[in-house]
N, C-alpha and C positions, 0 to 999 in steps of 0.2 A: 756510086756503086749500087746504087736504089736502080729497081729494074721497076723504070718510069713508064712503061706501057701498060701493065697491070693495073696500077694506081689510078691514071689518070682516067679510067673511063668510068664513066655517069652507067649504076646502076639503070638496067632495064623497067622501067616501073608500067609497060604494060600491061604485065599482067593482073596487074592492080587494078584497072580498070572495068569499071561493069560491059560486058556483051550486051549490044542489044542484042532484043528475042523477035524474033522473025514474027509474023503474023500467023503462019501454020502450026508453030510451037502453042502457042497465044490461044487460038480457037479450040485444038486439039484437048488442051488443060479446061476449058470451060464446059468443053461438051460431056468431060468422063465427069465434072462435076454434076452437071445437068441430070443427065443419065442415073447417073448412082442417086441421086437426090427421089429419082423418078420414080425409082426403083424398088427405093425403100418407102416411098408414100402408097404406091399401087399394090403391095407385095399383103396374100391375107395375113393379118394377125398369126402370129403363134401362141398354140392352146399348150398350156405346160400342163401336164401330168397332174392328175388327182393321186396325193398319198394315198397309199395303201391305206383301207381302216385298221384300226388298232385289231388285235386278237383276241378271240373268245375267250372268254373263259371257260375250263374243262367245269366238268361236273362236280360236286362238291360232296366226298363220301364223309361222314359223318358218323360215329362208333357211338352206339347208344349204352349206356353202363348205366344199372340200376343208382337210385338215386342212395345216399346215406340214410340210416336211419335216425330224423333226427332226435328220436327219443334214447336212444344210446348212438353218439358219434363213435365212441371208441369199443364201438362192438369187435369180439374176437373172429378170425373168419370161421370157426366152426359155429357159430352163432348165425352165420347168415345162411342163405338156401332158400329153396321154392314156394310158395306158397299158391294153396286152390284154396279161393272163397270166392262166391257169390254175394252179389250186393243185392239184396231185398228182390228174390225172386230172378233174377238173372241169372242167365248157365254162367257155371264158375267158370272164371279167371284164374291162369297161372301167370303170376307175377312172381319176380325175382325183392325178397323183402328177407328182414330177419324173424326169427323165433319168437319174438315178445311181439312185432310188427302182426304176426299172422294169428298169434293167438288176439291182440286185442282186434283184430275184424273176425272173429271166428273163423277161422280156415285154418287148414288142415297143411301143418310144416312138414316139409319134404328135405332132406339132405341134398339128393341127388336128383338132375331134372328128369331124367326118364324116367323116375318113378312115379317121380310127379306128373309126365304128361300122359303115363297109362294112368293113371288113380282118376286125375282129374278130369278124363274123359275125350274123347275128340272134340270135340267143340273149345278148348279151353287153349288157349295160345297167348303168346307175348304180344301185345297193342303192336297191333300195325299202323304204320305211319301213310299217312294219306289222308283225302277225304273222304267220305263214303259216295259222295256224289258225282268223284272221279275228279280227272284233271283240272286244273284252274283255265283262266283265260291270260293270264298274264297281268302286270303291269302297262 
């Protein structure tokens, strides 16, 4: 009751079998070899991108505050204020110092700066920062 015709036939196993490859397949695969090979030996160079240089730096502000007194550190702030002296013949200087500070250079303590900058004259200001010679050349 075996349905005998089914069973009895041999597996197809052609398709197991390697194709040969024609000779136009054959030359075809060699030549895109060839080519590409060709391609990329004669082809210029690629220049990759120079990074960006790194970024400046901005300018660099800098708040100048008079320096402590270091003969009293723990001066009171009504203690401190303007001072106009002249150093051995020089147009006086307003500098920012205390009370005991301006009396021992001899000059003359100011509470408040405007009075100190009419007393002390036009000529008399805060140290300017620079050289007198003007700009540098750099590093």
């Amino acid at each position: 009751m075996r349905d005998s015709g089914v069973m009895d036939q041999e597996p197809d196993l052609s398709l197991l079998k390697p194709k040969r490859w024609g000779i136009v397949p054959t030359l075809l695969v060699a030549l895109l070899v060839l080519v590409s090979a060709a391609v990329l030996y004669t082809a210029p160079p690629r220049k990759l991108p120079k990074p960006p240089p790194p970024p400046k730096p901005g300018p660099l502000f800098v708040t100048v505050r008079p320096a402590a007194d270091p003969v009293l550190p723990s001066a009171l702030p009504a203690d401190r204020g303007w001072c106009c002296a002249g150093l051995q013949g020089s147009a006086p200087r307003l500098t920012a110092a205390s009370r005991s500070a301006c009396e021992a250079g001899q000059g003359t303590f100011f509470a408040i700066e405007d009075q100190a900058r009419q007393a002390c004259g036009p000529a008399a200001s805060t140290a300017t920062s620079g050289s007198p010679r003007g700009r540098g050349k750099g590093a």
